[in-house]
PDB file of N, CA, C and O in Angstrom, chain B, residues numbered from 101:
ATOM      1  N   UNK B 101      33.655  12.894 -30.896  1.00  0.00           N
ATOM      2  CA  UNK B 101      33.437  13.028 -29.471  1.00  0.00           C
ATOM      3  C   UNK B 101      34.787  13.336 -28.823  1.00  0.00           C
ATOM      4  O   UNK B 101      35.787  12.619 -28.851  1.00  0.00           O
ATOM      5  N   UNK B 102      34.654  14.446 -28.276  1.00  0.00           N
ATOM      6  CA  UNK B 102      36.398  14.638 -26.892  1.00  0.00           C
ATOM      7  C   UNK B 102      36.570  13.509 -26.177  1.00  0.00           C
ATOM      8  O   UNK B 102      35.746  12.719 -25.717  1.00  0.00           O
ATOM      9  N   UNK B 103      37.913  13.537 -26.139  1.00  0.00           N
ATOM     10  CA  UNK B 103      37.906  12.541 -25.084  1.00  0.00           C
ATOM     11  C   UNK B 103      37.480  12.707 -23.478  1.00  0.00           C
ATOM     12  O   UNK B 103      37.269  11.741 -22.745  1.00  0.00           O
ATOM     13  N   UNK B 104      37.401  13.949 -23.108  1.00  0.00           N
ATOM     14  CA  UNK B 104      36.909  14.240 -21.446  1.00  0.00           C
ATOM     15  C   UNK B 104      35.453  13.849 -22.053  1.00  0.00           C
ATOM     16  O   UNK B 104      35.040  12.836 -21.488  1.00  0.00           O
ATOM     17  N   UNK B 105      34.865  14.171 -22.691  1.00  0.00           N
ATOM     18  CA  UNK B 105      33.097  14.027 -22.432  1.00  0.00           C
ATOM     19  C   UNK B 105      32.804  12.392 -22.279  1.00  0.00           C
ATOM     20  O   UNK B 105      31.738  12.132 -21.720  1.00  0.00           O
ATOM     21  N   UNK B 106      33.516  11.398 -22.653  1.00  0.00           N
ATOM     22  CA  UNK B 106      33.479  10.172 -22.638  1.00  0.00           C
ATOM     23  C   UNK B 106      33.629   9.550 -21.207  1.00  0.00           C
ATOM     24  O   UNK B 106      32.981   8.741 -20.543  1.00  0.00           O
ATOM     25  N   UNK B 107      34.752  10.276 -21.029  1.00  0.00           N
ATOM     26  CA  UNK B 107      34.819  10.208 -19.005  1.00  0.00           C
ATOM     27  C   UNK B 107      33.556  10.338 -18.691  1.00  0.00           C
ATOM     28  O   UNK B 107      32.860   9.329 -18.586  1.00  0.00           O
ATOM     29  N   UNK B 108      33.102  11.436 -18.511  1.00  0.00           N
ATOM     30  CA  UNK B 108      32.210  12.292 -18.176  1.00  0.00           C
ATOM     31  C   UNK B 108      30.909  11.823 -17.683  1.00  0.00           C
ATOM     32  O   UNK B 108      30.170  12.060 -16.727  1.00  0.00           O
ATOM     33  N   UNK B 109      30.929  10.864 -18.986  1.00  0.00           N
ATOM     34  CA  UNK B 109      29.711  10.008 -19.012  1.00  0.00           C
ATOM     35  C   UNK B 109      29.698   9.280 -18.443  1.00  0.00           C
ATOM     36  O   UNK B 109      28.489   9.058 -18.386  1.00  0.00           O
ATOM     37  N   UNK B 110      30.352   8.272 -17.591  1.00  0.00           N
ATOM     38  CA  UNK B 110      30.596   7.212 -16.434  1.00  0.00           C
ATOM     39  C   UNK B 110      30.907   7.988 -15.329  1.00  0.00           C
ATOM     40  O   UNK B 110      31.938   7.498 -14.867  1.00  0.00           O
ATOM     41  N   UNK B 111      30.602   8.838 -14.730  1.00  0.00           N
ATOM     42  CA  UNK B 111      31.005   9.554 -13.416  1.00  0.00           C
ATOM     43  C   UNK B 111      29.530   9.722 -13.165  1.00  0.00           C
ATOM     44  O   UNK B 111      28.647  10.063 -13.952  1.00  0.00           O
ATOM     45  N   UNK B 112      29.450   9.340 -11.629  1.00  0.00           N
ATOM     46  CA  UNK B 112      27.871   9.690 -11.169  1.00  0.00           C
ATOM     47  C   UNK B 112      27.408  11.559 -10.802  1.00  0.00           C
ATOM     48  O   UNK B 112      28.054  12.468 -10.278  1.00  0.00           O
ATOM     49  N   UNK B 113      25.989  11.488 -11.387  1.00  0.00           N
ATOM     50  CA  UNK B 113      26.198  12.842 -11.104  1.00  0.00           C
ATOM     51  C   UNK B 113      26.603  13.764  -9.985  1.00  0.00           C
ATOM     52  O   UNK B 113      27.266  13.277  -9.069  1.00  0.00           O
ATOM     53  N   UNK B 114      26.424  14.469  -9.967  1.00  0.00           N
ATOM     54  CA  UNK B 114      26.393  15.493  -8.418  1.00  0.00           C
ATOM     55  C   UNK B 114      25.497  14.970  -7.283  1.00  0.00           C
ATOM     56  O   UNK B 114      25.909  14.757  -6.143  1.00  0.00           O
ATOM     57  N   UNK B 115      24.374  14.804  -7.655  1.00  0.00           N
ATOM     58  CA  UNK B 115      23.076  14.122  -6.663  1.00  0.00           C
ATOM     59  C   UNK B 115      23.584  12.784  -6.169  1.00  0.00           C
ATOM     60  O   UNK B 115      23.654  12.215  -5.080  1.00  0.00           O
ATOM     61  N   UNK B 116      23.889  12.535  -7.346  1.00  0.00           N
ATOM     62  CA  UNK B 116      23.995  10.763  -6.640  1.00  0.00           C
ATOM     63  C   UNK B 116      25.525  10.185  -6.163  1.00  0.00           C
ATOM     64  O   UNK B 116      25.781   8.989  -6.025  1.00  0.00           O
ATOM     65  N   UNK B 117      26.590  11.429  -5.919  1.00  0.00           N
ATOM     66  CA  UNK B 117      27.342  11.261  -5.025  1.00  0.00           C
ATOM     67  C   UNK B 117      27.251  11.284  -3.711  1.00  0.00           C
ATOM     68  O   UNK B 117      28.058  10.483  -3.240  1.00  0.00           O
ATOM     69  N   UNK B 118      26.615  11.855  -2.867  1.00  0.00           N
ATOM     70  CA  UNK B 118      26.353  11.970  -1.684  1.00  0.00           C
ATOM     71  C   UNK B 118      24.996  11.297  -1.218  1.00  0.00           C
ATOM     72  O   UNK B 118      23.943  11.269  -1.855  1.00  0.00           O
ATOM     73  N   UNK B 119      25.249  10.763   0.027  1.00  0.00           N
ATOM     74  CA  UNK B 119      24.314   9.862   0.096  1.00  0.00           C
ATOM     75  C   UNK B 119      22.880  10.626   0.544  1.00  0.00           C
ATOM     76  O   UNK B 119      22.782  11.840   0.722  1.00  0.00           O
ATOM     77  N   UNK B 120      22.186  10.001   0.634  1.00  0.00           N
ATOM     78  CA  UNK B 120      20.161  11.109   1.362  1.00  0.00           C
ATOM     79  C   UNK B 120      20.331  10.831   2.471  1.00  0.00           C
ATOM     80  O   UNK B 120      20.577   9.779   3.061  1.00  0.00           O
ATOM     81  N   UNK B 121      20.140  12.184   2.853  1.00  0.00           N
ATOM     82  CA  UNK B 121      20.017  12.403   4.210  1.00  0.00           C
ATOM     83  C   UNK B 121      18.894  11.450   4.903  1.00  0.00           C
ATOM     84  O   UNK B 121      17.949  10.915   4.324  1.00  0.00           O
ATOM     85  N   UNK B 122      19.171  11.381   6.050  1.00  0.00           N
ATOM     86  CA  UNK B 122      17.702  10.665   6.996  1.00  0.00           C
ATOM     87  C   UNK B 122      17.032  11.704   7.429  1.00  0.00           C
ATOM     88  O   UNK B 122      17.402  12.865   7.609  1.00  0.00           O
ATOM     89  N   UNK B 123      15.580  10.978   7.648  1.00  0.00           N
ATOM     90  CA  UNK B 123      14.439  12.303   8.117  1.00  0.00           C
ATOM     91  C   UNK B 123      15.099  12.496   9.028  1.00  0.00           C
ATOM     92  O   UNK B 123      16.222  12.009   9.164  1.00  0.00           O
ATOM     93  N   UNK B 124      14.406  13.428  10.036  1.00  0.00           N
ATOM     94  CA  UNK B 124      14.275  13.606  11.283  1.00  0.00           C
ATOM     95  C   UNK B 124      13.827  12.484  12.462  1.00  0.00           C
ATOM     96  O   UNK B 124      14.306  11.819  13.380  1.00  0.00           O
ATOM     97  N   UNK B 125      12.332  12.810  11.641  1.00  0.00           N
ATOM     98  CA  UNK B 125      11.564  11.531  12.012  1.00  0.00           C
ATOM     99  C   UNK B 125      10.713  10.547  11.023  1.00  0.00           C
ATOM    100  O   UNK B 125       9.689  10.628  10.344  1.00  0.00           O
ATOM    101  N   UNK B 126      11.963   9.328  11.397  1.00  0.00           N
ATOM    102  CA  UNK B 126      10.980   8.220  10.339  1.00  0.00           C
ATOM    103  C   UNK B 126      10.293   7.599  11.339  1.00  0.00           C
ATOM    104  O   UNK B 126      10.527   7.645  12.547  1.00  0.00           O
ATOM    105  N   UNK B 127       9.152   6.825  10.573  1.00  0.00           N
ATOM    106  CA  UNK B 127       8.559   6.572  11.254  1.00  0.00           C
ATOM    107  C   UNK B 127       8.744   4.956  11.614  1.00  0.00           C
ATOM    108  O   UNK B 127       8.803   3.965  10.886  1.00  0.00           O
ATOM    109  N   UNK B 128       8.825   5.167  13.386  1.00  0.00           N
ATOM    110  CA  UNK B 128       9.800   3.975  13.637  1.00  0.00           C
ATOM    111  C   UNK B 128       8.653   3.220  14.970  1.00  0.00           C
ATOM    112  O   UNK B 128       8.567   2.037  15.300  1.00  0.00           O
ATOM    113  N   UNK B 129       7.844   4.510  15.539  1.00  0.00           N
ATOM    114  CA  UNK B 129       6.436   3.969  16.471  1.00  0.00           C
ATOM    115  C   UNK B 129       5.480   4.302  16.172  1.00  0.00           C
ATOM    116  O   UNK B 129       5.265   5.137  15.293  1.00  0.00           O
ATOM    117  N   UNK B 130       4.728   3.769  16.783  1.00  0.00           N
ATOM    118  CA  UNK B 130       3.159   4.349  16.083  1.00  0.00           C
ATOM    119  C   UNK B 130       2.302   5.531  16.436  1.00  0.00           C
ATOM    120  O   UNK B 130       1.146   5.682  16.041  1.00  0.00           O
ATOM    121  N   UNK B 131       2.986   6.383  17.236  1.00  0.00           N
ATOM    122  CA  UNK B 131       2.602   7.939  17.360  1.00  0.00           C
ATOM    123  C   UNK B 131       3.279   8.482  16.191  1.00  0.00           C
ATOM    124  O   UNK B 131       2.604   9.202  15.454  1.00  0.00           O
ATOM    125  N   UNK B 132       4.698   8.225  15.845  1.00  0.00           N
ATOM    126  CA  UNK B 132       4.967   9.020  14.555  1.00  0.00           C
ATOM    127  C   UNK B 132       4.462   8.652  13.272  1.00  0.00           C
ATOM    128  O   UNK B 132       4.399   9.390  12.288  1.00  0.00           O
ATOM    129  N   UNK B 133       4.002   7.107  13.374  1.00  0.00           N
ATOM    130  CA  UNK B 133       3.285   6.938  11.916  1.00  0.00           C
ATOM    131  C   UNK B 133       1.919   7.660  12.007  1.00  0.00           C
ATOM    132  O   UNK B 133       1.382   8.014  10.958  1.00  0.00           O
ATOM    133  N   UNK B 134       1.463   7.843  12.922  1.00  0.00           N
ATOM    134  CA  UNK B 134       0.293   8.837  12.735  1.00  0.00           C
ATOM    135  C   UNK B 134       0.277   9.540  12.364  1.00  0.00           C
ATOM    136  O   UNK B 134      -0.616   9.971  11.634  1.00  0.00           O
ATOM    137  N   UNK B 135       1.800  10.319  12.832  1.00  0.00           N
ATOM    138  CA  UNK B 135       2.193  12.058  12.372  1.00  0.00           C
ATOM    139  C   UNK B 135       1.977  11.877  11.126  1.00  0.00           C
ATOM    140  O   UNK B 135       1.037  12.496  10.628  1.00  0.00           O
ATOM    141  N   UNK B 136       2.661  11.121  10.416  1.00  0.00           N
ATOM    142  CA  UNK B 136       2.964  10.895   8.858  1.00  0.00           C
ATOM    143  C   UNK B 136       1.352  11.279   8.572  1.00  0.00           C
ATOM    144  O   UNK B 136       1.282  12.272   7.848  1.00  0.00           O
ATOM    145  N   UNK B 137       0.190  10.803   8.912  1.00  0.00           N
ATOM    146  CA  UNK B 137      -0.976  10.562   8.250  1.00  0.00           C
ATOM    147  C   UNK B 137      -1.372  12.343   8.041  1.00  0.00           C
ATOM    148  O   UNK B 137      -2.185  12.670   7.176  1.00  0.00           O
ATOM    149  N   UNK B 138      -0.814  13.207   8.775  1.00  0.00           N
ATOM    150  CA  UNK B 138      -1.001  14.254   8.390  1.00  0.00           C
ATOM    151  C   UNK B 138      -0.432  14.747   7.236  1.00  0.00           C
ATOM    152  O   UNK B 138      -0.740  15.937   7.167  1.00  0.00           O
ATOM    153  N   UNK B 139       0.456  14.317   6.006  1.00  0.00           N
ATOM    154  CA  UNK B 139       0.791  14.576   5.557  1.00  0.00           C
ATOM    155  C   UNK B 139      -0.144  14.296   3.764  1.00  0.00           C
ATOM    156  O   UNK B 139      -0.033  14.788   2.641  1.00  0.00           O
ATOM    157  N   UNK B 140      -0.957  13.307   4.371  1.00  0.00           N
ATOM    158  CA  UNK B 140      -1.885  12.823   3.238  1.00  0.00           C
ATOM    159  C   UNK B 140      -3.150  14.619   2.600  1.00  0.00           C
ATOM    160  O   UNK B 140      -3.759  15.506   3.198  1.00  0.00           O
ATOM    161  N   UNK B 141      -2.903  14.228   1.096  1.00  0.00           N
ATOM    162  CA  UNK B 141      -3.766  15.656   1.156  1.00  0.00           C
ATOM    163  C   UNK B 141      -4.998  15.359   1.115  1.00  0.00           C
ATOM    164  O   UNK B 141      -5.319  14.183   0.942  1.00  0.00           O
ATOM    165  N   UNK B 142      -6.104  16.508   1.289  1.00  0.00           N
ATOM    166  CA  UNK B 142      -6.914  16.503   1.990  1.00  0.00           C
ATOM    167  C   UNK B 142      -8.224  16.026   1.098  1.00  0.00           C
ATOM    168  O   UNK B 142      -9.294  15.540   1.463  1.00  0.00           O
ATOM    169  N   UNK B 143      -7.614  16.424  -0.488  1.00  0.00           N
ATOM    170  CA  UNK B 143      -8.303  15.552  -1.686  1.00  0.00           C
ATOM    171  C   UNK B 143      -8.234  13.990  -1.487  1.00  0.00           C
ATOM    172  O   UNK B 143      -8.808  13.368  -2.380  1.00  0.00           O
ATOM    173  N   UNK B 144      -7.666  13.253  -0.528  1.00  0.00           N
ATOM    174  CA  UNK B 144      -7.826  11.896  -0.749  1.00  0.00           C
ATOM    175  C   UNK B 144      -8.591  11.264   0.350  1.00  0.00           C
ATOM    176  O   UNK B 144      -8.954  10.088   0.390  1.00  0.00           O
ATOM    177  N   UNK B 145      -8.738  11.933   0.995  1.00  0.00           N
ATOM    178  CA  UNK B 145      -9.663  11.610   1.995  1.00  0.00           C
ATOM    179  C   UNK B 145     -10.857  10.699   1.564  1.00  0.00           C
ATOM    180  O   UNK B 145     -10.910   9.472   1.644  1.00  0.00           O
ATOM    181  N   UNK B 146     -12.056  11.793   0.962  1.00  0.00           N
ATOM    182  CA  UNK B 146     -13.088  11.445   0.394  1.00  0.00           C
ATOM    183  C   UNK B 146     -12.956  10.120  -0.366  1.00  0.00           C
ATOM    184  O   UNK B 146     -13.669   9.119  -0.300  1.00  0.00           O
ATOM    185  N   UNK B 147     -11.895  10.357  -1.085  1.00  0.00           N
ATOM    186  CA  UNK B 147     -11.721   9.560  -1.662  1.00  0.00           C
ATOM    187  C   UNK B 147     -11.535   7.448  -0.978  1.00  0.00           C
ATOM    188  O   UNK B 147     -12.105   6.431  -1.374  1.00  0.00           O
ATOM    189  N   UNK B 148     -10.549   7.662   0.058  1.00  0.00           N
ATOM    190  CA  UNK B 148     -10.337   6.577   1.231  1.00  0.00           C
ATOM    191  C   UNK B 148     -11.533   6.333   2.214  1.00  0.00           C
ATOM    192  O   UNK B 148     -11.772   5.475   3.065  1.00  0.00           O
ATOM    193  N   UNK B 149     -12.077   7.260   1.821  1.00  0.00           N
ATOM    194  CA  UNK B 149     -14.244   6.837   2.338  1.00  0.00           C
ATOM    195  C   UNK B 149     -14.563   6.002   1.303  1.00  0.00           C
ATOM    196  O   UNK B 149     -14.459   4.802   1.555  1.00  0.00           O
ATOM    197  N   UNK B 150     -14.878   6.272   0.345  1.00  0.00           N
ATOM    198  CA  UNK B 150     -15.828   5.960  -0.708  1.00  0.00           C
ATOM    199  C   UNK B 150     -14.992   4.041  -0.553  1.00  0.00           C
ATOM    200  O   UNK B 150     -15.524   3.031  -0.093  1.00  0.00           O
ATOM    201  N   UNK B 151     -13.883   4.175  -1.018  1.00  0.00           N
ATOM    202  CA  UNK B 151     -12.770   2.760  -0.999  1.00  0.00           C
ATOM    203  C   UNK B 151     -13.105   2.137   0.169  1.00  0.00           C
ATOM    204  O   UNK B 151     -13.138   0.926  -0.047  1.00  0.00           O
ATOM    205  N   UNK B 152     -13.399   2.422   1.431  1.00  0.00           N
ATOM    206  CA  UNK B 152     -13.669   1.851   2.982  1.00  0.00           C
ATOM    207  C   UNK B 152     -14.787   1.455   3.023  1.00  0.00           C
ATOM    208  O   UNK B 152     -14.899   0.302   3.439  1.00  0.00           O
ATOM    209  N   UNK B 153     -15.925   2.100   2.677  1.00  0.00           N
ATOM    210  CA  UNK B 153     -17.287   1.913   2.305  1.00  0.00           C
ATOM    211  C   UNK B 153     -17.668   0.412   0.967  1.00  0.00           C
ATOM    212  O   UNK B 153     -18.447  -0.540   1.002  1.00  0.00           O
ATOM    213  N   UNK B 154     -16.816   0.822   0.102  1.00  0.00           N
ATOM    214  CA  UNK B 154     -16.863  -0.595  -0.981  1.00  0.00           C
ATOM    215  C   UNK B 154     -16.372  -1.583  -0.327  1.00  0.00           C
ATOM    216  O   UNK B 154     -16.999  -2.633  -0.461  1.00  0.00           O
ATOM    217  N   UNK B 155     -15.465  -1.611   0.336  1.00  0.00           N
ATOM    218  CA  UNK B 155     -14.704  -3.198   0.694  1.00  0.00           C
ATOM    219  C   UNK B 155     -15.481  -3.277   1.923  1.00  0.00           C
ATOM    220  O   UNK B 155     -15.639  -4.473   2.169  1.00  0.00           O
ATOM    221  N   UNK B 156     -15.997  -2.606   2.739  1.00  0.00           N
ATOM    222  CA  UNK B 156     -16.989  -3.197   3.858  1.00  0.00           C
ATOM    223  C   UNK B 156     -17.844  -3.758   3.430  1.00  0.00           C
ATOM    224  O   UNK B 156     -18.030  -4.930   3.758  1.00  0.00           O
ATOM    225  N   UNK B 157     -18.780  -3.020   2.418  1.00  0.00           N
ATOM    226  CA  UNK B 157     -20.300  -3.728   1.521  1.00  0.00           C
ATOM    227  C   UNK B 157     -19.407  -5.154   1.179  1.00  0.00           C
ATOM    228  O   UNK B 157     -19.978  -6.237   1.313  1.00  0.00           O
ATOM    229  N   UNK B 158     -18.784  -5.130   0.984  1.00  0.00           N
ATOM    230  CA  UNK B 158     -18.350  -6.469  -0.092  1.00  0.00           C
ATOM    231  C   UNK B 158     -17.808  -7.689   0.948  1.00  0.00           C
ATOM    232  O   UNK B 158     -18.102  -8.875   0.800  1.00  0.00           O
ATOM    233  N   UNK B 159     -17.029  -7.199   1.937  1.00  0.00           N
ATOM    234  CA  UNK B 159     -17.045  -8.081   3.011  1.00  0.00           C
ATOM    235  C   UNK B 159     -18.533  -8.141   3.756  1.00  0.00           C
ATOM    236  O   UNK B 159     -19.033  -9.204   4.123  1.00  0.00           O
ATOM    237  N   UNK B 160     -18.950  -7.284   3.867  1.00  0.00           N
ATOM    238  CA  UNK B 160     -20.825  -8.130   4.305  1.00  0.00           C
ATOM    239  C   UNK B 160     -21.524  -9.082   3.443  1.00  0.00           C
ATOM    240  O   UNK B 160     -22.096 -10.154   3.640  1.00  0.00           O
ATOM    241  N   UNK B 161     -21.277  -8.299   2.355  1.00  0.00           N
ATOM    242  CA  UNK B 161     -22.002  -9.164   1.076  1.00  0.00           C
ATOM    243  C   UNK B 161     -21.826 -10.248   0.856  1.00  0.00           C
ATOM    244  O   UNK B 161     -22.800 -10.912   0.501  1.00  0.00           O
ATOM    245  N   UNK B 162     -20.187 -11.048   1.000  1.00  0.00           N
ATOM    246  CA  UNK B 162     -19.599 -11.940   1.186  1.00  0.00           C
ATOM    247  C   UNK B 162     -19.883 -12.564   2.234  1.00  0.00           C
ATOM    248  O   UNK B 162     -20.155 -13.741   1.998  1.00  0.00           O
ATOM    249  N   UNK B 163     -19.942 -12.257   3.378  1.00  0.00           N
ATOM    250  CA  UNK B 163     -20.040 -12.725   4.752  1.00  0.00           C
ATOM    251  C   UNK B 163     -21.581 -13.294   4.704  1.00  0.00           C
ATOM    252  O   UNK B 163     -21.922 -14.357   5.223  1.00  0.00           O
ATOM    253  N   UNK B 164     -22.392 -12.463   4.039  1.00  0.00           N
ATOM    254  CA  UNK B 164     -23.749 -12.498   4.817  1.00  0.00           C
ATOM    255  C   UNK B 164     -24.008 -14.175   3.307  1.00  0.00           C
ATOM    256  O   UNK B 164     -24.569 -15.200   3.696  1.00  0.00           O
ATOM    257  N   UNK B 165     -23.618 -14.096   2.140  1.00  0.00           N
ATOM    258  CA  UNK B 165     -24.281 -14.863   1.409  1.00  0.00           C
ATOM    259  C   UNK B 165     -23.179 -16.526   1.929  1.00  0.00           C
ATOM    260  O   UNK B 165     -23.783 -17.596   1.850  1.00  0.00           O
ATOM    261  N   UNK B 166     -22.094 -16.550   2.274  1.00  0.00           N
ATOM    262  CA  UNK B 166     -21.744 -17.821   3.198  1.00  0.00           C
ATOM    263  C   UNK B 166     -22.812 -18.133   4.117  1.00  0.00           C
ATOM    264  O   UNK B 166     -23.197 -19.284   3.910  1.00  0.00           O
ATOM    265  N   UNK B 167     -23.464 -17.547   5.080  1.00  0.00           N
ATOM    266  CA  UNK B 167     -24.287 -17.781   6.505  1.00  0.00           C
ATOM    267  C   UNK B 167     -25.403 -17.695   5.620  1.00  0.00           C
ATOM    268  O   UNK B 167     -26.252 -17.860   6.497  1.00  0.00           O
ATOM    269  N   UNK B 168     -26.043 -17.574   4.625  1.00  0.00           N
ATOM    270  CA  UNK B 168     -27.581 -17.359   4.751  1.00  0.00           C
ATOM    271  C   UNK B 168     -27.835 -18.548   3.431  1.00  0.00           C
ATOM    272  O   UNK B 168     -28.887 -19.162   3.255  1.00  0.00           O
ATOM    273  N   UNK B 169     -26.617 -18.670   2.611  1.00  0.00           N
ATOM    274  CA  UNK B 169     -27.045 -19.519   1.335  1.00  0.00           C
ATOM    275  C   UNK B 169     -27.402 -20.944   1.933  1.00  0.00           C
ATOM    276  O   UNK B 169     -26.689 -21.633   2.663  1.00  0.00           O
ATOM    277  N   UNK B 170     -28.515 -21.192   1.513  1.00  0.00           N
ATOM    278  CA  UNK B 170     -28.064 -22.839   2.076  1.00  0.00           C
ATOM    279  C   UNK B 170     -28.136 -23.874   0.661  1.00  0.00           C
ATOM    280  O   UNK B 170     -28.296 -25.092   0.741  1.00  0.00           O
ATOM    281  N   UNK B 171     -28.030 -23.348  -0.233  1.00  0.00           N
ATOM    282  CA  UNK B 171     -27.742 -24.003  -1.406  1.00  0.00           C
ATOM    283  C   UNK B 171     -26.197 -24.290  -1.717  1.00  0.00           C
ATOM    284  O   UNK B 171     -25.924 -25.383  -2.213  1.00  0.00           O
ATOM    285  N   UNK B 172     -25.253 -23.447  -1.477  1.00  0.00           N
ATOM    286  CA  UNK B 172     -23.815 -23.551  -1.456  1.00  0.00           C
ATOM    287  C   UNK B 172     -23.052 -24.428  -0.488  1.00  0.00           C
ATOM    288  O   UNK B 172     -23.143 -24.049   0.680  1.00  0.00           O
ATOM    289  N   UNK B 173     -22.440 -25.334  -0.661  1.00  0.00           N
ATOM    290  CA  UNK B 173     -22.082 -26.621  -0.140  1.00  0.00           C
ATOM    291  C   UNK B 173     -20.535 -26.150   0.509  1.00  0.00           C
ATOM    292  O   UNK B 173     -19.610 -25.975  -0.285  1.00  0.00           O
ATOM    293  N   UNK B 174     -20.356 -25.993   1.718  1.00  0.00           N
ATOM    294  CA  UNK B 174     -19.304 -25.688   2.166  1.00  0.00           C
ATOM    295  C   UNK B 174     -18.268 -26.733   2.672  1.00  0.00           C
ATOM    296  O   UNK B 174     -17.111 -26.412   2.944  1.00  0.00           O
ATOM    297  N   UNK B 175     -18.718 -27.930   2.777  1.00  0.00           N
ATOM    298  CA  UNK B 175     -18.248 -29.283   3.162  1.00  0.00           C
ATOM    299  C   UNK B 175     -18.634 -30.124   2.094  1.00  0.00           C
ATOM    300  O   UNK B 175     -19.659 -30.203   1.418  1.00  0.00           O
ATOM    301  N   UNK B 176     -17.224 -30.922   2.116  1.00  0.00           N
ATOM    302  CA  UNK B 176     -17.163 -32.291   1.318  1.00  0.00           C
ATOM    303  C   UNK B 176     -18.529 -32.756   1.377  1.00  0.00           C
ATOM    304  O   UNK B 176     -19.328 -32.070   2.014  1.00  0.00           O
ATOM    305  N   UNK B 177     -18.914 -33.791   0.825  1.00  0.00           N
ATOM    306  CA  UNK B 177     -20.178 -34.675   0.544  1.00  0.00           C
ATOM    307  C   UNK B 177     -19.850 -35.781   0.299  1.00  0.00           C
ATOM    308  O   UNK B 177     -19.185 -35.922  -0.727  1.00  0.00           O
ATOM    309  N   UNK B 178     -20.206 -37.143   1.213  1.00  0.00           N
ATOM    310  CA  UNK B 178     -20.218 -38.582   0.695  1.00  0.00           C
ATOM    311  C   UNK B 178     -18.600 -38.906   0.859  1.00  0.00           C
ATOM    312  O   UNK B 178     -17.886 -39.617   0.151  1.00  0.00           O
ATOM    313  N   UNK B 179     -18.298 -38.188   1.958  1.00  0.00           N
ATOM    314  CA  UNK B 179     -17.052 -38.827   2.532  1.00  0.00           C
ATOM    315  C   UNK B 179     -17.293 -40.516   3.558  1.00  0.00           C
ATOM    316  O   UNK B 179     -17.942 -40.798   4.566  1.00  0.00           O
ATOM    317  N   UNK B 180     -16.563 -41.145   2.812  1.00  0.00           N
ATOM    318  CA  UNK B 180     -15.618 -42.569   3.147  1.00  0.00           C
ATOM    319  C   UNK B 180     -15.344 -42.085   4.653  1.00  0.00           C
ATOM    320  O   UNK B 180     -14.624 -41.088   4.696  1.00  0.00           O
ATOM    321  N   UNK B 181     -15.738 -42.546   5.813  1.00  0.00           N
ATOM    322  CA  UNK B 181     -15.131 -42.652   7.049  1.00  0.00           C
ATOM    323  C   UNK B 181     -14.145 -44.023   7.184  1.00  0.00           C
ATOM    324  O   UNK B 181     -13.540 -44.247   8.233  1.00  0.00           O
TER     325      UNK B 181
END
């Protein structure tokens, strides 16, 4: 091995000398985090339905079998006053 290539190898590259730039606009209120939502592609959409649709059923499903079970014991029993 040369001895420069040994240097070489402990020096950060080109990229990771200079620091990343900042956006323009990050998103810092909630009109620009909206903007951002335009940036989602248009394949995931459908997709963030179908996901919105499951966790609603499942929070009803959940919701509705607390209020309607009356076999499921939601309070202690044979509490000592």
């Amino acid at each position: 091995m040369h001895p420069t290539t040994a240097v070489r190898m402990f020096q950060p590259t080109r990229r990771m000398m200079f620091p990343v730039p900042k956006e323009d606009q990050s998103a810092h209120t909630i009109s620009q985090r909206l903007r951002t939502l335009k940036r989602i592609p248009p394949e995931l959409i459908p997709l963030g339905f179908v996901v919105a649709v499951a966790v609603g059923a499942a929070v009803y499903s959940m919701g509705n079998k607390l209020v309607s079970d009356k076999q499921m014991r939601l309070t202690r029993q044979n509490r000592k006053d």
